[in-house]
N, C-alpha and C positions, 0 to 999 in steps of 0.2 A: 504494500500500500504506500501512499503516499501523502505528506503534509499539504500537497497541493490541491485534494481534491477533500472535502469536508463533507462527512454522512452523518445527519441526525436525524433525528424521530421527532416528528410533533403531532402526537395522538398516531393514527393510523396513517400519518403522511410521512413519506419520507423526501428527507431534502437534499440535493446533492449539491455543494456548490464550488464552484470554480475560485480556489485561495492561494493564487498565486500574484500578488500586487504587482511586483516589481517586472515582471514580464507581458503584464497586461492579460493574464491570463491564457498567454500562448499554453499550448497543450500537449504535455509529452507525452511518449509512449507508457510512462507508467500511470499517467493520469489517464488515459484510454483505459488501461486495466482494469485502475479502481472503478473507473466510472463502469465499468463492463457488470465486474462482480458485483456493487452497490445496486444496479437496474436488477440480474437474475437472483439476489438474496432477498431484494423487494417482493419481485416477483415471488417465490415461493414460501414467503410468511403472509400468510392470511390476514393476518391483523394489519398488514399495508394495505391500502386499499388506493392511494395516487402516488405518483413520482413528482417530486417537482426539480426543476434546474435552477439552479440562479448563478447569477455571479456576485463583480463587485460594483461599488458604484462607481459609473463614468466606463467599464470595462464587463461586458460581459465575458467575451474571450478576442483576442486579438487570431487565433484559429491555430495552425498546425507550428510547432517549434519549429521555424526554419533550423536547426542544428541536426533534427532529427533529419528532414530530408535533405540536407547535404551531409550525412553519413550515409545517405542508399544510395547517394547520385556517386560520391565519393569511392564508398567499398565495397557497396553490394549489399550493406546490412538489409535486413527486412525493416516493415511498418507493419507488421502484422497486426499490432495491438490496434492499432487505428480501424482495421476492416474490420475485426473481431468485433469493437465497440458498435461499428453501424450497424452489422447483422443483429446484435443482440438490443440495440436499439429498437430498428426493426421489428424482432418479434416480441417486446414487449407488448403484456399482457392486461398492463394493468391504465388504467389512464397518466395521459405526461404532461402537466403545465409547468410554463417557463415563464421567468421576468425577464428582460432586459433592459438594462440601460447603457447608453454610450455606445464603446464599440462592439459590432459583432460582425466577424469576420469566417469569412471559410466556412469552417465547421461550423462556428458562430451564429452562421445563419442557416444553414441548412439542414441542422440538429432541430429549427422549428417546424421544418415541415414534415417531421416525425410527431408532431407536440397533438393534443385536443384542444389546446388552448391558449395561447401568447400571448401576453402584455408586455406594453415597450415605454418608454418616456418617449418624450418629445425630443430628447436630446438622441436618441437611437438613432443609429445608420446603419441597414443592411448592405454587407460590401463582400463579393466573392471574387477575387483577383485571380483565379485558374488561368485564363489564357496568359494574363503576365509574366505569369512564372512560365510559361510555357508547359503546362497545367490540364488536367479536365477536370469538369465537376465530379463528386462525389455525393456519396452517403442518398443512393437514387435520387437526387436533386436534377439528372436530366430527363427522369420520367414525369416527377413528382409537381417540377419545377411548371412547365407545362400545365399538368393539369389545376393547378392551383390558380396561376397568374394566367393561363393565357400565356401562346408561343412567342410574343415580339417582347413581352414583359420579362418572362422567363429567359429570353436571350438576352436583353439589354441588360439584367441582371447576373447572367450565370457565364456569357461567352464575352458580352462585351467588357462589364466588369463593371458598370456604370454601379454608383448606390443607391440603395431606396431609401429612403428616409421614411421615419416613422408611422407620418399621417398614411404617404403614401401606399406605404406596406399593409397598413390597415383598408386604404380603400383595394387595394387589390387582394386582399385576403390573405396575405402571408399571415397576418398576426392577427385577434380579435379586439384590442382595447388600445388606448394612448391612456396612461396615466400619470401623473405629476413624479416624480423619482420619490418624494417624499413616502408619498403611497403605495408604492410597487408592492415594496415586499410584502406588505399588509395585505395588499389588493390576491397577491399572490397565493398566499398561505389560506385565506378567507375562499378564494374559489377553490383549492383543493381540498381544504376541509367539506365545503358544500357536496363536492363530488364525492368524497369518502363518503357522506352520511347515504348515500343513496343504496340500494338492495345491491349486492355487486352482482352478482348473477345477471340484473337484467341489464345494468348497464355495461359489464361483459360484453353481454349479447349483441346491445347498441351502438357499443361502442366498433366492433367488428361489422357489422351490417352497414356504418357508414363508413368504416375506411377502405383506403383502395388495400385491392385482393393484394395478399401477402405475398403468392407465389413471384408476381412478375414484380413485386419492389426488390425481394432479395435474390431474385436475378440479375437485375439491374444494379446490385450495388456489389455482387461477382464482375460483372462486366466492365461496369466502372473503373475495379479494383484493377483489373489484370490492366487496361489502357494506363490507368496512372503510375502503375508499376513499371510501364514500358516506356510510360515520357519519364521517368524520375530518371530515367538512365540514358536519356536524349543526351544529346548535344546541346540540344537547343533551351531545354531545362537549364542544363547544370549552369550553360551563361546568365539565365536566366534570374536564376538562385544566388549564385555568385554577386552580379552585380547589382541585385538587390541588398544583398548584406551591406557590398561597400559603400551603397548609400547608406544605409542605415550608419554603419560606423561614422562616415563624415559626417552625420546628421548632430552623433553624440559627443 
């Protein structure tokens, strides 16, 4: 496990949240893990009855540890932990509400369109920078993405790169609320608790009945996985990755 990713219990909710300040909540392979085990030990205690995600404030997650993928573009190491977490994302059983505020990046954003239910502040910007790095989306974000927003939305988001800011993610359906940051987390915990109090059996049931069919999301985030395994080891990635860091370093 790790210091960076925080599991508590509040009644039958369980809260997972992203506790790494100082990186903006960039996301390593061992917080993949946690985060993996935290959703399937949810899942199979009865007395959980919702997931929730959060971050921090001003930083949901800044998305993947660039360190991690210039060690696979570098040596060949795997990301396993990364694909492992989307699959079990994925078949999460239980219902998942999110807060956000500030950044949310990559994963950051496409970890909602696994959610039932997201709330964002006004300061929120959804931002998926895949083609920059020389990249593809993830975590079915190119099936899912799609059917959520609409194809010109979902690519001016997911290939262009462009970001959605808060309101607009709400009028396009990515999230369902804009709330003041003061309130998030209250806003948060308050609708997952509503959802816990409900029969879980039926909203089990309803909950599967409205989402898309499982088989072809965890197809598509196999499919995903192998294309971004195969750009990590691009050419045109690794420049990619590269001189993103070294802006980043002259930036600091």
């Amino acid at each position: 496990m790790t210091e960076h990713i925080l599991v508590e219990r509040k009644g039958d909710v369980q809260v997972v949240r992203f506790n790494r300040p100082d990186k903006k909540n960039a996301i390593t392979r061992a917080m993949y893990a946690a985060m993996s085990a935290a959703l399937s030990q949810g899942d199979a205690d009865e007395e959980i009855r919702c997931h929730v995600f959060l971050g921090l404030p001003g930083a949901f997650s800044a998305g993947n540890d660039l360190g991690d993928f210039l060690a696979v573009a570098t040596s060949g190491e795997g990301v396993n932990e990364v694909f492992d977490f989307l699959l079990t994302l994925a078949r999460a059983e239980k219902p998942i509400v999110s807060g956000v505020d500030g950044i949310a990046v990559g994963i950051g954003t496409t970890l909602h369109l696994h959610c039932d239910l997201t709330f964002a502040t006004p300061e929120t910007v959804f931002h998926t920078p895949f083609t920059d790095l020389g990249l593809v989306p993830e975590a079915a974000s190119s099936l899912l993405g799609p059917a959520v927003l609409g194809y010109q939305r979902a690519f001016a988001l997911l290939a262009l790169g462009e970001g959605l800011p808060a309101e607009r993610a709400k009028a396009a359906g990515l999230i369902y609320d804009v709330v003041p940051a003061e309130a998030l987390e209250e806003r948060v915990i308050a609708t997952a608790e509503a959802i816990a109090a409900k029969p879980p059996e039926a909203m089990r049931i309803a909950r599967q009945l409205m989402r898309h069919p499982r088989e072809p999301v965890l197809a598509r985030i196999e499919e995903e996985a192998a294309r971004f395994r195969d750009r990590l080891e691009s050419d045109e990635a690794k420049a990619a990755l590269f001189a993103f860091m070294d802006r980043r370093k002259k930036k600091s």
